[in-house]
N, C-alpha and C positions, 0 to 999 in steps of 0.2 A: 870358559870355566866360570860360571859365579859364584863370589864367595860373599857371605856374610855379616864375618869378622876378623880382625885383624889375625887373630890366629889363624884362619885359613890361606889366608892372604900370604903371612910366614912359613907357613908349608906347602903354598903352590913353590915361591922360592928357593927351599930346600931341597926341592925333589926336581927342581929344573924345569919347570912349566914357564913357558915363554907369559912372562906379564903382561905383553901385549892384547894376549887373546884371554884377559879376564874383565870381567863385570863384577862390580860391587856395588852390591843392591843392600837395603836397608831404610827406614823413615826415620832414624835418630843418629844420622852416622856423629861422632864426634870428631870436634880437630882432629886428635892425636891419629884418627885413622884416617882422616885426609892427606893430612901431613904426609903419612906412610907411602897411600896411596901412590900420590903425586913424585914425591922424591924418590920412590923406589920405581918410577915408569911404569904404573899398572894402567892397564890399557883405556879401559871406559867407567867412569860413575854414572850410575843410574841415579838422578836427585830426584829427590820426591815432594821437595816445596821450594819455596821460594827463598825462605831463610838459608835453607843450604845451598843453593842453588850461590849466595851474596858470599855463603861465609868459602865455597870452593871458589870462589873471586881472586877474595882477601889473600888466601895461602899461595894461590898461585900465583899472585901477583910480588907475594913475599916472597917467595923460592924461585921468581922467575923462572918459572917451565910450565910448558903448555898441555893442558889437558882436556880430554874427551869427556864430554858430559851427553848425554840423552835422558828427557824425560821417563818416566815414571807417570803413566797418564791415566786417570781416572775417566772412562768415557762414557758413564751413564748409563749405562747398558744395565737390567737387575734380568741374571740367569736362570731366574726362576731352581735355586741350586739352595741346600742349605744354608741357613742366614750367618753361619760360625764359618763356612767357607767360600762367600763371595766377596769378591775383594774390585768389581769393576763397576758398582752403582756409586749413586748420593747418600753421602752416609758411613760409606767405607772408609778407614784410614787411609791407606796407601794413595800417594799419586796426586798430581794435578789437578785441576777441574778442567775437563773438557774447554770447558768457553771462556779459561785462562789461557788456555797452550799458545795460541798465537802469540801475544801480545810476548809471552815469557821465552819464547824462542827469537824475536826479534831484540830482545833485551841480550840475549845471548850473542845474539851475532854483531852485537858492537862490544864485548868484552873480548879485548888483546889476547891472553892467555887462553882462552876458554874455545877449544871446537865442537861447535854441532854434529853430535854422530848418529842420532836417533832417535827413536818414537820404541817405549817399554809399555805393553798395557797385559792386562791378566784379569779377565773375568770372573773368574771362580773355578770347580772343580767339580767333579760328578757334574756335568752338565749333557742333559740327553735332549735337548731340544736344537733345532742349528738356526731357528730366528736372532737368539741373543748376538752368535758367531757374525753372525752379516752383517746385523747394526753395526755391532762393532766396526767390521772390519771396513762399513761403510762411509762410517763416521771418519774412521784415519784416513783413510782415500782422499776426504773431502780436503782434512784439516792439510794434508801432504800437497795437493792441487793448489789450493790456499799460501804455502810455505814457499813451494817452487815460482808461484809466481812473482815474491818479493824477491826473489834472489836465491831464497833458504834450501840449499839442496841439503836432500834427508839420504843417508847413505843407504841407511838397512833400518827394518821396523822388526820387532820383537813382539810377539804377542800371543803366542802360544798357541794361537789358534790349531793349527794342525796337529801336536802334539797333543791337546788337551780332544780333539775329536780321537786320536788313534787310543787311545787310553780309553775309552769308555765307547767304542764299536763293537765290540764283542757284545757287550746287552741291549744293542735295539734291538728294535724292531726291523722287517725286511723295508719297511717304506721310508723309516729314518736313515738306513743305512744310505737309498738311493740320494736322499738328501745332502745327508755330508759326504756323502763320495761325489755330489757336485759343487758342492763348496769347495771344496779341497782342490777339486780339479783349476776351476775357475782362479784361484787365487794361486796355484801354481802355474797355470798358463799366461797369468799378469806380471811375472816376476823376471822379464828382462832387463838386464841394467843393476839389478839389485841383487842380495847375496841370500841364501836359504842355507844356514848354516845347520849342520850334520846331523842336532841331536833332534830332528824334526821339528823344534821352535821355530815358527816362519818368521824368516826375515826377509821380505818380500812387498813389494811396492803390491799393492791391494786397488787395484782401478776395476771394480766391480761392478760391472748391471745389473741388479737381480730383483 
């Protein structure tokens, strides 16, 4: 489940949704809702810079208990998608800088409280081309190869690739469709060892030739 704000967050509670299996995404989260996060067991933060990345330290390190963090990754990618809904190039608010993510995931892995659970990225919307999808999903591959060989195991990556293809299949074309029905393929057929959770968001190790 991803929630947004702390009100969501009190109604996954309410209604008995296991805390475990939520993500709380955002780029201005405030104490009061990490606090929440953390002392009520909610499953993963998605941080989106580095300032929160220090201040979900500090809390945890006050409340001693441990939490799951995963970036929020900006990777460069421009989807050729309108400029009010691409959210994965230079320039965009959301997310890391690609050519920070190492260095900011080894900083993680020597903080006590704090576990490494993943790699968040999101390109944009209406996107009818599958070049931008591959970079991408090329670029995470690299960075995950990269991670794995210092030690950094990456559980599950998030990145909507396949979800963001099934939502806009209906209006290709017959030869873009062969396209991302090989993309898709490809990046499901890479995903042993890792998790591709339900709602078609791929969360799947991406070790792509293409």
């Amino acid at each position: 489940l991803d929630c947004v704000s702390k009100g969501e967050l009190y109604t996954a509670l309410k209604v008995g949704f296991d805390p475990k299996k939520v993500y709380y995404h955002g780029n201005n989260k405030s104490r009061e809702e990490i606090e929440y996060i953390i002392s009520n067991g909610f499953g993963t933060i998605v941080c989106d810079n580095l300032q929160e990345l220090e201040l979900i330290d500090v809390i945890a390190n006050e409340l001693n208990k441990d939490v799951n963090v995963m970036f929020r990754m900006n990777v460069g990618v421009d989807a050729h998608t309108h400029k009010y809904i691409t959210t994965g190039k230079y320039g965009n608010k959301f997310g890391i800088m690609y050519e920070d993510a190492f260095e900011l995931y080894i900083k993680v892995s020597k903080m006590k409280n704090i576990e490494i659970a993943g790699i968040d990225s999101h390109i944009g919307s209406q996107i009818l081309e599958v070049a931008p999808f591959k970079m991408a999903a090329i670029k995470i591959a690299k960075l995950i190869d990269k991670l794995e060989a210092n030690g950094i195991k990456i559980k599950y990556i998030d990145t909507k690739i396949i979800g963001e293809i099934i939502d806009e299949f209906n209006v290709l074309k017959d030869e873009q469709k062969d396209e991302f029905t090989a993309l898709t393929s490809a990046i499901e057929g890479s995903a042993a060892g890792y998790i591709i959770d339900g709602d078609n968001d791929l969360k799947a190790y991406m070790d792509i030739k293409l």
